[in-house]
Biopython code that builds the backbone (N, CA, C, O; Angstrom):
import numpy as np
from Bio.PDB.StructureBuilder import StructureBuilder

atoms = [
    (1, "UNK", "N", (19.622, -99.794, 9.949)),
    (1, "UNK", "CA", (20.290, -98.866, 9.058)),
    (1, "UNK", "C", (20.863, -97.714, 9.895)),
    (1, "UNK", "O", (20.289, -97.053, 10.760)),
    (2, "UNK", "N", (22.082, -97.626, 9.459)),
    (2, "UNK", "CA", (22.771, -96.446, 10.277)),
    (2, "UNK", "C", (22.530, -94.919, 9.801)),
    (2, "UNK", "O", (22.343, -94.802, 8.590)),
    (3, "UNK", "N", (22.508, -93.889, 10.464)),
    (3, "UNK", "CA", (21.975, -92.388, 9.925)),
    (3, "UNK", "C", (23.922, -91.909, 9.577)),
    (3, "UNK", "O", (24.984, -92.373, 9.993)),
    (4, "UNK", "N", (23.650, -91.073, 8.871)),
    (4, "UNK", "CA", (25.245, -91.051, 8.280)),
    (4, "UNK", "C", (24.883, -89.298, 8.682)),
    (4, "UNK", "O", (23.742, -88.863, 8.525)),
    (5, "UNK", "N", (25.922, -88.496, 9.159)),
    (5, "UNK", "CA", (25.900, -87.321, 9.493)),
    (5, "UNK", "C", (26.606, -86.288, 8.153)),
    (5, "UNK", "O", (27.502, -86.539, 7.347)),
    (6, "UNK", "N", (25.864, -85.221, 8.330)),
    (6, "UNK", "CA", (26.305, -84.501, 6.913)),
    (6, "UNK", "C", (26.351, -82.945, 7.378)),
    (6, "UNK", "O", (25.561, -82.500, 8.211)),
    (7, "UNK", "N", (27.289, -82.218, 6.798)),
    (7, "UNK", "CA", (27.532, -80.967, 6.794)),
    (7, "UNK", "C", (26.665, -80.027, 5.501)),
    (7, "UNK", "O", (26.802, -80.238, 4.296)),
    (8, "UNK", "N", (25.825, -79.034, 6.080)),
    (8, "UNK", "CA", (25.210, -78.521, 5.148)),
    (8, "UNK", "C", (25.557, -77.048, 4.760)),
    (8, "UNK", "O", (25.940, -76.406, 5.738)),
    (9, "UNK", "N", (25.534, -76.546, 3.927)),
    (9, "UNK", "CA", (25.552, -74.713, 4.179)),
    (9, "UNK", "C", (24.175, -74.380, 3.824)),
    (9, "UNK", "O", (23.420, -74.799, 2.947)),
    (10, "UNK", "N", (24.072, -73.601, 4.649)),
    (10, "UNK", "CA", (22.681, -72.601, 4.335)),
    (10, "UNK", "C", (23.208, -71.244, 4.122)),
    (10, "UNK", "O", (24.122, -70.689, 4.733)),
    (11, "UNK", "N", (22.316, -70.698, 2.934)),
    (11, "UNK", "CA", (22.657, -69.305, 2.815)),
    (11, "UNK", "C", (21.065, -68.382, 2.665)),
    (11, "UNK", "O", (20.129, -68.563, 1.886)),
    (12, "UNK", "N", (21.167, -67.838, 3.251)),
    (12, "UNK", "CA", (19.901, -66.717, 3.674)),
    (12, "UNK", "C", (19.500, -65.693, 3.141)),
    (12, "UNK", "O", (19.518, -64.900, 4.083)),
    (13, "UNK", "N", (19.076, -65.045, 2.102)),
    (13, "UNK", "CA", (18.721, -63.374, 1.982)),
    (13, "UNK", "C", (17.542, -62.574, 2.207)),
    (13, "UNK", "O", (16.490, -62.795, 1.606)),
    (14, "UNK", "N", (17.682, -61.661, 3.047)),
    (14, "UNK", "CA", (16.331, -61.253, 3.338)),
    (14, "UNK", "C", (16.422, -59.852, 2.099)),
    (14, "UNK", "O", (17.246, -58.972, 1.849)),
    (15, "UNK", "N", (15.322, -60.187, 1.655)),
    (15, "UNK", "CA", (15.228, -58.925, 0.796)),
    (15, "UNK", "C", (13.934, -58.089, 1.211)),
    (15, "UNK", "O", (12.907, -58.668, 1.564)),
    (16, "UNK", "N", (14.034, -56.690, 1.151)),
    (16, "UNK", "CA", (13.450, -55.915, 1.592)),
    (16, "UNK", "C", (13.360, -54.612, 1.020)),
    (16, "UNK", "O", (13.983, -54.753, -0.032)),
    (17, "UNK", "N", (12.975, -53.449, 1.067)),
    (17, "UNK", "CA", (12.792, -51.965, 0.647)),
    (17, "UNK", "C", (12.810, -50.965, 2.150)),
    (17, "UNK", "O", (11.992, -51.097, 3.060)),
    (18, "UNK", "N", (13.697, -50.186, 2.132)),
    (18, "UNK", "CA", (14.473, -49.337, 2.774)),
    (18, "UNK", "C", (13.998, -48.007, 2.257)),
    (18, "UNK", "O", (14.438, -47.700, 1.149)),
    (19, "UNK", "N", (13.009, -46.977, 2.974)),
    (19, "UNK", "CA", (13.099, -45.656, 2.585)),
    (19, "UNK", "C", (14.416, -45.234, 3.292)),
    (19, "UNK", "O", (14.783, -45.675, 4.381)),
    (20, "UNK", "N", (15.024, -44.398, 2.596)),
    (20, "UNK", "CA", (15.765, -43.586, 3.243)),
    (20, "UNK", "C", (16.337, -42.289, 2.846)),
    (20, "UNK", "O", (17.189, -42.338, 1.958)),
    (21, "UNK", "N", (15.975, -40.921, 3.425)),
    (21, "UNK", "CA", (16.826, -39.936, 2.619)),
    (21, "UNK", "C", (18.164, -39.306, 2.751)),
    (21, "UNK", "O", (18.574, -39.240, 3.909)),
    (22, "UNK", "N", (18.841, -38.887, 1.939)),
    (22, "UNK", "CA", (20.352, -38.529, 2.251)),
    (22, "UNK", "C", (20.503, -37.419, 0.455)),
    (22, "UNK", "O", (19.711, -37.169, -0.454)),
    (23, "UNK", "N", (21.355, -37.211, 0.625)),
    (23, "UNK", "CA", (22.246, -35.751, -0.530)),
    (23, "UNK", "C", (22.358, -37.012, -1.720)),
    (23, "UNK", "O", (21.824, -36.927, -2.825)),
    (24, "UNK", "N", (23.113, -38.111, -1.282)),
    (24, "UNK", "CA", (23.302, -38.646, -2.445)),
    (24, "UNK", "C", (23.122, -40.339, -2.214)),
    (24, "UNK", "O", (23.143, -40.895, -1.115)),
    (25, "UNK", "N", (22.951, -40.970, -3.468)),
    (25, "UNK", "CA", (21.782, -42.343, -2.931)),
    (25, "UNK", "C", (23.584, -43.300, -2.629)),
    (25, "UNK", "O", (23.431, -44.360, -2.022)),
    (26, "UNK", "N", (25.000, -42.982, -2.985)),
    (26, "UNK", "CA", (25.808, -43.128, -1.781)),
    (26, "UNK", "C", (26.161, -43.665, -0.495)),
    (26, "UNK", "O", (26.474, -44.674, 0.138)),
    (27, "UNK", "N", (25.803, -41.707, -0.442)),
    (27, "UNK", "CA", (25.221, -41.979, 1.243)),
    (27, "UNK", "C", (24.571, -42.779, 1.752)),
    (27, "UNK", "O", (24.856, -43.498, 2.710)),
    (28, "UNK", "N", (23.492, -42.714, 1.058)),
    (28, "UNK", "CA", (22.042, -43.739, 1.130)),
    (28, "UNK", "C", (22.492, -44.786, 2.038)),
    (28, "UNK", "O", (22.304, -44.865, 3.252)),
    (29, "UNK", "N", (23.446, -45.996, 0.849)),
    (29, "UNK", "CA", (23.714, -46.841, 1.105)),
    (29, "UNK", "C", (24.892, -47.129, 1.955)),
    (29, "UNK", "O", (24.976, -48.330, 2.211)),
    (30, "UNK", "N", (25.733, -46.472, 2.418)),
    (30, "UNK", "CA", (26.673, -46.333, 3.132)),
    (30, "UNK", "C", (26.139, -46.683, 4.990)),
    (30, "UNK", "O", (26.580, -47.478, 5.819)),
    (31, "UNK", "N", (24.775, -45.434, 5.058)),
    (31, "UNK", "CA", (24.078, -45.227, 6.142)),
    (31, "UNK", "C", (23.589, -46.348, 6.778)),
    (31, "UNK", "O", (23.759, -46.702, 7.945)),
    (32, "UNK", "N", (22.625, -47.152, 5.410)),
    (32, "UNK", "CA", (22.079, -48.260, 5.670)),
    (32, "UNK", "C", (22.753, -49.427, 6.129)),
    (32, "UNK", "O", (22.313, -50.121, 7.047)),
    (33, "UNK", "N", (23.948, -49.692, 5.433)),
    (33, "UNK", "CA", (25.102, -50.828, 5.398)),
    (33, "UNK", "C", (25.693, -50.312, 6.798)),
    (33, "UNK", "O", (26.448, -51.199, 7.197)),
    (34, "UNK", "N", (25.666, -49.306, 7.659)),
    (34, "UNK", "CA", (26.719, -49.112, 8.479)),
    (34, "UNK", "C", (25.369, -49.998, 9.578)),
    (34, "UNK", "O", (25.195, -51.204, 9.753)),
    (35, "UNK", "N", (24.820, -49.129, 9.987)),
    (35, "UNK", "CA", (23.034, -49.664, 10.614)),
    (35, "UNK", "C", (23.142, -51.423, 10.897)),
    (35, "UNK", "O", (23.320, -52.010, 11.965)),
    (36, "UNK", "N", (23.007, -51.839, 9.857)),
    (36, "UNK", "CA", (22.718, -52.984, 9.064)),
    (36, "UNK", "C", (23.983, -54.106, 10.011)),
    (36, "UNK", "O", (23.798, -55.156, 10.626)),
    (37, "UNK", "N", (25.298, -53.262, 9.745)),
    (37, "UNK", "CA", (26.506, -54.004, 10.556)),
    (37, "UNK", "C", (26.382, -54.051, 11.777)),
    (37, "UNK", "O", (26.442, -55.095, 12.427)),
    (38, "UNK", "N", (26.183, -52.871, 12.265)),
    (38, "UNK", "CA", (26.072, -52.609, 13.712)),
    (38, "UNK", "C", (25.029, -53.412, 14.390)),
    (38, "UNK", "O", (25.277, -54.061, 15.406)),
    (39, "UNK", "N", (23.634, -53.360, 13.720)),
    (39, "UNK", "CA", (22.907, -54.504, 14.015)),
    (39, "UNK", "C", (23.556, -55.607, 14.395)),
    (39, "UNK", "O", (23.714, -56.128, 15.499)),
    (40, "UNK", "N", (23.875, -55.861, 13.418)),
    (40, "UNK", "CA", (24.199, -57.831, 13.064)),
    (40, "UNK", "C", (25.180, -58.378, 14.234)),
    (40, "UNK", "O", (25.239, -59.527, 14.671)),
    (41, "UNK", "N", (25.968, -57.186, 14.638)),
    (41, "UNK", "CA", (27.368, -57.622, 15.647)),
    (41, "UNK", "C", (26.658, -58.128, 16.622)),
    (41, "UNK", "O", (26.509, -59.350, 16.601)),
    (42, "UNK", "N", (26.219, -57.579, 17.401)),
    (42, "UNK", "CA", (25.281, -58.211, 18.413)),
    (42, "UNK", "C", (24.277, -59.260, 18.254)),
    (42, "UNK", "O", (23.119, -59.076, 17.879)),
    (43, "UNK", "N", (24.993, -60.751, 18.672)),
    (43, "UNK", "CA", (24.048, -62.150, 17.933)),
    (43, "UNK", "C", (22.667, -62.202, 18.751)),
    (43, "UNK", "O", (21.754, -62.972, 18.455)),
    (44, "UNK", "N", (22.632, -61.437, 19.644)),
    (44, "UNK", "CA", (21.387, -62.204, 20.200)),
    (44, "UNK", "C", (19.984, -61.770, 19.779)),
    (44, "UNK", "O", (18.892, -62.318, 19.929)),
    (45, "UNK", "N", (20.473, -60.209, 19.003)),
    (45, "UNK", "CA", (19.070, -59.499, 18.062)),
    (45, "UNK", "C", (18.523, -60.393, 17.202)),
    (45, "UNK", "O", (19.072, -61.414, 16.788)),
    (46, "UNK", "N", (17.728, -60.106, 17.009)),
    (46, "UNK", "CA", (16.454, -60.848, 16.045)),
    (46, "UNK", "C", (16.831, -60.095, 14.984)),
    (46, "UNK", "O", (17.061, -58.924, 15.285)),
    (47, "UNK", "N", (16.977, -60.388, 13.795)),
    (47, "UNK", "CA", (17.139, -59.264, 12.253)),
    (47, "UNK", "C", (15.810, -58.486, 11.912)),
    (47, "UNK", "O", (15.703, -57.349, 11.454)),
    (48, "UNK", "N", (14.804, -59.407, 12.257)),
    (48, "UNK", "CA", (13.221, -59.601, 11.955)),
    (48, "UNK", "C", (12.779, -58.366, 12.219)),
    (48, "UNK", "O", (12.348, -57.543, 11.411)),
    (49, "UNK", "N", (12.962, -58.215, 13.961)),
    (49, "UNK", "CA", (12.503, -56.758, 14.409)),
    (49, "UNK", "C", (13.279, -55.613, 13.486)),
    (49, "UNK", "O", (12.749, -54.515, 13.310)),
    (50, "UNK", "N", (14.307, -55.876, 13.026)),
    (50, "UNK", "CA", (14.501, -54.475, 12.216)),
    (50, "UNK", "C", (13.806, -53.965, 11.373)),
    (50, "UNK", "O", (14.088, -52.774, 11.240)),
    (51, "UNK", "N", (12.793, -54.399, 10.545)),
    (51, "UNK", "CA", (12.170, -54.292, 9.181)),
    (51, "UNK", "C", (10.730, -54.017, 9.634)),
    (51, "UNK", "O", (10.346, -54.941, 10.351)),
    (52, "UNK", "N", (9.897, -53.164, 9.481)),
    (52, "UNK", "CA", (8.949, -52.769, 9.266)),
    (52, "UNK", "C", (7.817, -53.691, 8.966)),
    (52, "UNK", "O", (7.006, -54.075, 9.808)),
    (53, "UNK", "N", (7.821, -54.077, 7.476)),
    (53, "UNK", "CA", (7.393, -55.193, 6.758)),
    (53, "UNK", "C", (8.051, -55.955, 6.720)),
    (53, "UNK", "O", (9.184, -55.679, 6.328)),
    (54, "UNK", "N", (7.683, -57.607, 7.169)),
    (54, "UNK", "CA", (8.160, -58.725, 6.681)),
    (54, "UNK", "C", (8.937, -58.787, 5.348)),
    (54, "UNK", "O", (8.315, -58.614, 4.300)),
    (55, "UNK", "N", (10.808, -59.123, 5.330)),
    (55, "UNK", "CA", (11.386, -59.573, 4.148)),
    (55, "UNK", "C", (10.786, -60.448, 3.638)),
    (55, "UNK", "O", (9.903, -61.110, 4.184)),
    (56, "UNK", "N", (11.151, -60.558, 2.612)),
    (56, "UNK", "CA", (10.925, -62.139, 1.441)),
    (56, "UNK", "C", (12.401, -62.344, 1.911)),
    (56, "UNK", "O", (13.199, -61.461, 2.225)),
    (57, "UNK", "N", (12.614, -63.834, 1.890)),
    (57, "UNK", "CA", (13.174, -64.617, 2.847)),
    (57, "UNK", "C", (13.815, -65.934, 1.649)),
    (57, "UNK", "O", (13.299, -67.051, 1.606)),
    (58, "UNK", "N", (14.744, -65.608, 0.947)),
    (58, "UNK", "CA", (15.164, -66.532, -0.130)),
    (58, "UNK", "C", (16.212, -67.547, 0.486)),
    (58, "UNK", "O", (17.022, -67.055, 1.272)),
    (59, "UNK", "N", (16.283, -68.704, 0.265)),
    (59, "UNK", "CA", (17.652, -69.520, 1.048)),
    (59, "UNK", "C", (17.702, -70.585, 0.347)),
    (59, "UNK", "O", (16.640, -70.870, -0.206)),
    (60, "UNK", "N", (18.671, -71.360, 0.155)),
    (60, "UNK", "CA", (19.404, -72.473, -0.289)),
    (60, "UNK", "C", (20.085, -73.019, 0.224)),
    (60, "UNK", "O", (21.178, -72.502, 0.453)),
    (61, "UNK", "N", (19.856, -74.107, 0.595)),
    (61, "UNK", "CA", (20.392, -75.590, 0.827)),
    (61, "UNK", "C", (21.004, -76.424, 0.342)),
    (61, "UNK", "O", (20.368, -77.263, -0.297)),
    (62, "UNK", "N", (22.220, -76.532, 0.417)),
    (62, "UNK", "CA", (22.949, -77.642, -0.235)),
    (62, "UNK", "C", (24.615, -77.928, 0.412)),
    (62, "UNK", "O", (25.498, -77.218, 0.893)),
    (63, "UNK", "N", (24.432, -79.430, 0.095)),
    (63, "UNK", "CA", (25.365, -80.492, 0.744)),
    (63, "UNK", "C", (26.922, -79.694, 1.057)),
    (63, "UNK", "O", (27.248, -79.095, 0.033)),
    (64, "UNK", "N", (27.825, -79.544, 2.028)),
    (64, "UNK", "CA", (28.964, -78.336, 2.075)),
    (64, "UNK", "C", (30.216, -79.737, 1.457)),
    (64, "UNK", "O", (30.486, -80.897, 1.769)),
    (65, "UNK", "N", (30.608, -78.845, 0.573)),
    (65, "UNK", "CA", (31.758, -80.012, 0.265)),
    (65, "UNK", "C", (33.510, -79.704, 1.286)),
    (65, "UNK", "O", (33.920, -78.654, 1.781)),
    (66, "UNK", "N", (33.976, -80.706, 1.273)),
    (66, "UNK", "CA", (35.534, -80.741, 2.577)),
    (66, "UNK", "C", (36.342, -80.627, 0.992)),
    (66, "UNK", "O", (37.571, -80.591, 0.926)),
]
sb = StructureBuilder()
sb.init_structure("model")
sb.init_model(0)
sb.init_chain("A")
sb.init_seg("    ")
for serial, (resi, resn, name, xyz) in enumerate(atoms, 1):
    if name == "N":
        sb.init_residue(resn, " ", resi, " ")
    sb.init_atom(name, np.array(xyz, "f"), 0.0, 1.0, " ", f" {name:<3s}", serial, name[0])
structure = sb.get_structure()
């Protein structure tokens, strides 16, 4: 029997809780999201080490259609 090759998407969310203070919750999120980018640009970081506490870690799997 032959193995037949398949394209998958995975999609990832780490969910988590963020103290953070600022003037307005905005800001808040502006601060965090800028952080958050700047992280991510650089592939060879781990996301993991950013977080304090372990995210909950939600993802889905399924077949990528052409």
């Amino acid at each position: 029997m032959k193995r037949k090759r398949y394209k998958v998407k995975v999609k990832l969310i780490f969910e988590t809780t963020i103290e953070h203070s600022q003037t307005s919750i905005y800001k808040a999120k502006q601060d965090v999201d800028r952080v958050l980018r700047d992280y991510l640009k650089d592939k060879k970081l781990n996301i993991l080490n950013l977080f304090e506490d372990p995210p909950h870690i939600i993802y889905k799997v399924e077949k990528k259609d052409n």
